[in-house]
C-alpha positions as CSV (number, residue, x, y, z in Angstrom):
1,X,-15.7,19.4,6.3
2,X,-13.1,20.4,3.8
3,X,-15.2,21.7,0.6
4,X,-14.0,20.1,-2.6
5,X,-12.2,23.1,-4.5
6,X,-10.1,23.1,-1.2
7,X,-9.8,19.6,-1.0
8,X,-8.3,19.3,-5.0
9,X,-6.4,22.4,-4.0
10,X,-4.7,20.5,-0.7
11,X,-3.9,17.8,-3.2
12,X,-1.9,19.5,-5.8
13,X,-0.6,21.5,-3.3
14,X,1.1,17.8,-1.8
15,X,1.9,16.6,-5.0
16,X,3.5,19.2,-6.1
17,X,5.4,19.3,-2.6
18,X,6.8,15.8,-2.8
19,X,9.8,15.3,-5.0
20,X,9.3,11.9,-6.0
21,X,6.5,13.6,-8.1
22,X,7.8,14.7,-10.9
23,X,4.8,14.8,-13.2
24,X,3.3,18.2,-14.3
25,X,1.0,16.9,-16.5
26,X,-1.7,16.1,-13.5
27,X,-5.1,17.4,-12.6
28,X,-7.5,16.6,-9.5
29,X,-10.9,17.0,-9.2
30,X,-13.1,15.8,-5.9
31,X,-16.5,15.2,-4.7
32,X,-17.7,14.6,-1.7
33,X,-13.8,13.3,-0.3
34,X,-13.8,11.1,-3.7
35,X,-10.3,12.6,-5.4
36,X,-9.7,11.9,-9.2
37,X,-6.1,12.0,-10.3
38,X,-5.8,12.4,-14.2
39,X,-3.3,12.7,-16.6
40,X,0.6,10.6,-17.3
41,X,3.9,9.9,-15.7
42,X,6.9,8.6,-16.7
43,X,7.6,5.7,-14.7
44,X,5.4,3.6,-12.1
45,X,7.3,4.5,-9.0
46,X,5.7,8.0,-9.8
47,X,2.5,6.8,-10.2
48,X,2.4,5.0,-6.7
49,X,4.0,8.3,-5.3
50,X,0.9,10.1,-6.8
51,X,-1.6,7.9,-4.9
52,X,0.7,8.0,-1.7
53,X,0.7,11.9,-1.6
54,X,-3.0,12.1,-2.1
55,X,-3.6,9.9,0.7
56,X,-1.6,11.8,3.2
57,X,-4.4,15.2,1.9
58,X,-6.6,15.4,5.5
59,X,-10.3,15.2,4.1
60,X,-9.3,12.9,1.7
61,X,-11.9,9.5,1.7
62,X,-10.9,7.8,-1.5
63,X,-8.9,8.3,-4.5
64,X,-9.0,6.9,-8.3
65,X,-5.9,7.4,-9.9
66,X,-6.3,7.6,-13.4
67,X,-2.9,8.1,-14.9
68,X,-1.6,6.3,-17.9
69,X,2.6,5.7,-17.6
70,X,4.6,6.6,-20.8
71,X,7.6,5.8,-20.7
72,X,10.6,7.5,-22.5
73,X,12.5,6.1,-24.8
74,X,15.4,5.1,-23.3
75,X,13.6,3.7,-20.3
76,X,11.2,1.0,-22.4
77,X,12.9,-2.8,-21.5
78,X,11.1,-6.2,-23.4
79,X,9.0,-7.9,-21.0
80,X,11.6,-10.5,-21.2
81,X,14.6,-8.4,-20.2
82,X,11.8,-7.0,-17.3
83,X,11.1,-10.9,-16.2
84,X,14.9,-11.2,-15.8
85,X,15.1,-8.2,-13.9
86,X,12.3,-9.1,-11.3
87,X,13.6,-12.2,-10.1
88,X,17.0,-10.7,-10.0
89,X,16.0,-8.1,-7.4
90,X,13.9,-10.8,-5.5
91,X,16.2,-13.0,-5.6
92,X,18.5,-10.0,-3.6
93,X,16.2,-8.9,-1.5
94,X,16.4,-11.3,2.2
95,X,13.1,-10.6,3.2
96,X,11.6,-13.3,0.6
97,X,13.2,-16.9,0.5
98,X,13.7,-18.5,-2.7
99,X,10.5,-19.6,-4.8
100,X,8.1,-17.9,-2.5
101,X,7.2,-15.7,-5.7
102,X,6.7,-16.4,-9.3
103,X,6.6,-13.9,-12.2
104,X,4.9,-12.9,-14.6
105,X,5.3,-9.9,-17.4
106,X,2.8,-8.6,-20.2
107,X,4.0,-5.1,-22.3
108,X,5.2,-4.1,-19.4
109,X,2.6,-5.2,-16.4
110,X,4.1,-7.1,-13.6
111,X,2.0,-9.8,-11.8
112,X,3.5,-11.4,-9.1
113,X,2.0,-14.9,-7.4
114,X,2.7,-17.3,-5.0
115,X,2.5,-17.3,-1.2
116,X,4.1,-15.9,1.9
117,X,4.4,-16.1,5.1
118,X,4.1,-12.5,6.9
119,X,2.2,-9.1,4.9
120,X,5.3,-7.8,5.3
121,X,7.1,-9.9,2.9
122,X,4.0,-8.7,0.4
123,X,5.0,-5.2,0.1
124,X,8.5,-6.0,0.1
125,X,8.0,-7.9,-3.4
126,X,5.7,-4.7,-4.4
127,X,8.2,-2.6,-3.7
128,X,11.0,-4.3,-5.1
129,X,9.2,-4.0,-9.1
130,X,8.0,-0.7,-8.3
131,X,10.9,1.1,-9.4
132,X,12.4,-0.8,-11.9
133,X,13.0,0.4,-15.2
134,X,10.1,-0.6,-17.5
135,X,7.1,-1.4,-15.8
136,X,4.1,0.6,-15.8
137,X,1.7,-1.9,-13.6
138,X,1.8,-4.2,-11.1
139,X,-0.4,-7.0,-9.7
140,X,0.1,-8.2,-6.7
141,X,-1.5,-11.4,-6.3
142,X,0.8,-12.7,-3.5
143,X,-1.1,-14.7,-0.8
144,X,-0.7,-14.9,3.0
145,X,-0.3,-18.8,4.6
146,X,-2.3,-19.2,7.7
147,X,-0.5,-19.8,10.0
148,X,-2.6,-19.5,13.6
149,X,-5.2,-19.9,14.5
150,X,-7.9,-16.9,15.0
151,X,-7.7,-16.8,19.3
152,X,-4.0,-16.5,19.2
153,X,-3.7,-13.8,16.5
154,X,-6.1,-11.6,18.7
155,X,-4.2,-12.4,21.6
156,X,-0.8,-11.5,19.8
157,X,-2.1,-8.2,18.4
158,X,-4.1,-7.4,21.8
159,X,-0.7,-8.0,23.6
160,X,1.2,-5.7,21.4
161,X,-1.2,-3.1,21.4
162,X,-1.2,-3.2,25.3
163,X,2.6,-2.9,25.5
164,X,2.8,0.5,24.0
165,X,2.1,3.7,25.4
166,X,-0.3,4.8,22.3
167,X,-2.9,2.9,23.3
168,X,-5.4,2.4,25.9
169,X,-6.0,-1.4,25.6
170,X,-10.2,-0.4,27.1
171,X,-10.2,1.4,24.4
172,X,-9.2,-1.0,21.3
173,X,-11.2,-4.3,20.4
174,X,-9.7,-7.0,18.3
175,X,-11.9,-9.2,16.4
176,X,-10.1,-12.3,14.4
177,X,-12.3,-14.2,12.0
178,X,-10.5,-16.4,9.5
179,X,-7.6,-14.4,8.3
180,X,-9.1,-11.2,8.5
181,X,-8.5,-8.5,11.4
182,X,-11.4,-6.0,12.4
183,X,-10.0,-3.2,14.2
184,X,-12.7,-1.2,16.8
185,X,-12.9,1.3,19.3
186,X,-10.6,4.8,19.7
187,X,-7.6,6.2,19.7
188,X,-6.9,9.5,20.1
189,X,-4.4,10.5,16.5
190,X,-4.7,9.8,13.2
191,X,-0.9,8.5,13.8
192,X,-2.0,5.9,16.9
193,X,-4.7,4.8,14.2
194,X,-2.2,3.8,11.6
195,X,-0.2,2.3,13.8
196,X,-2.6,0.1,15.4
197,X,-3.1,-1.1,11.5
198,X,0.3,-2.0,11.4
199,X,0.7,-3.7,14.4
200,X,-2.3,-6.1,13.1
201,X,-0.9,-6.8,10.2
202,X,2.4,-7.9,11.5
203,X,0.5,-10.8,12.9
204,X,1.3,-14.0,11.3
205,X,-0.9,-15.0,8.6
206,X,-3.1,-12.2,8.6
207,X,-4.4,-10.8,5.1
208,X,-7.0,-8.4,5.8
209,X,-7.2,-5.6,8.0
210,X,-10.1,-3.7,8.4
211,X,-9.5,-0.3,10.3
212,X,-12.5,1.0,11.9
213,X,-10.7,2.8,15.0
214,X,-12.8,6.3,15.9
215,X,-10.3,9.4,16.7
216,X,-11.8,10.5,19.3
């Protein structure tokens, strides 16, 4: 058990490691796994590198980010000029068809709607406003179409899990209910434990997957 002086230690340590964190005004505090991140950034794409570096910390359960984005001068766009921008790089980006997503933008904050087909095409919205000039939030309100039912998304995930050699099919149960994945059972690295999460959520028409594979 990592103490927590160690544990907010381990996390500065990684963020000031990763160079898509440029922030030095940044402190961490922790209790008990729980890790605070305080202070500002300049942009949002620094903020979500912030909460992606603490998350990588081992010992690390959950983490608040508190940090306010304050743009410089040169980088502040009307929400209007933002709008524009948004669609523009959805409208590029071949991963989400054409009026899949609508936009919204208030001083700055991005909220995204609308419906997709595959989680995938989610993140790939997400990721597309994350680092464009001007934002400094994002809500991503994007919702997954079901698309099968709950035996042959168990089956699907169960037969991709069995097909790769990180995984010991005995060993991994897949419970389907709704739209939602529940992940059980063991695995034997933390990296066969995220993968397993992925492979669930490139089922079709899955939105939630709840991980609770064991290392063991």
């Amino acid at each position: 058990m990592i103490d927590d002086r160690a544990l907010s230690r381990d996390v500065l340590a990684e963020l000031a490691w990763d160079p898509s964190v440029t922030g030095t005004d940044l402190g961490v505090t922790s209790k008990d796994g729980i890790v605070t991140v305080t202070g500002h950034v300049t942009s949002f794409a620094q903020k979500h590198a912030v909460d992606a570096a603490a998350r990588r910390v081992n010992g690390v359960k959950a983490i608040a980010v508190e940090i306010s984005v304050e743009l410089p001068f040169e980088h502040r766009r009307s929400d209007e000029d933002i709008a524009a921008a948004v669609v523009n790089r959805l409208d590029w980006d071949a991963a989400i068809l054409p009026d899949m997503v609508t936009v919204q933008v208030q001083d700055g904050w991005v909220s995204l709607d609308g419906a997709v087909d595959w989680n995938f095409q989610k993140d790939a919205a997400a990721l597309d406003v994350r680092s464009l000039l001007g934002v400094v939030g994002l809500s991503n309100r994007i919702t997954i179409r079901p698309r099968a039912n709950a035996h042959d998304i168990a089956e699907g995930i169960k037969g991709t899990l069995g097909r790769s050699w990180f995984f010991d099919p005995k060993r991994v149960g897949v419970d389907v209910h709704g739209d939602c994945v529940r992940l059980t059972g063991s695995v034997h690295t933390e990296h066969a434990r995220n993968l397993a999460a992925v492979t669930a959520w490139g089922s079709p028409g899955v939105a939630i997957v709840e991980n609770d594979l064991a290392i063991a």
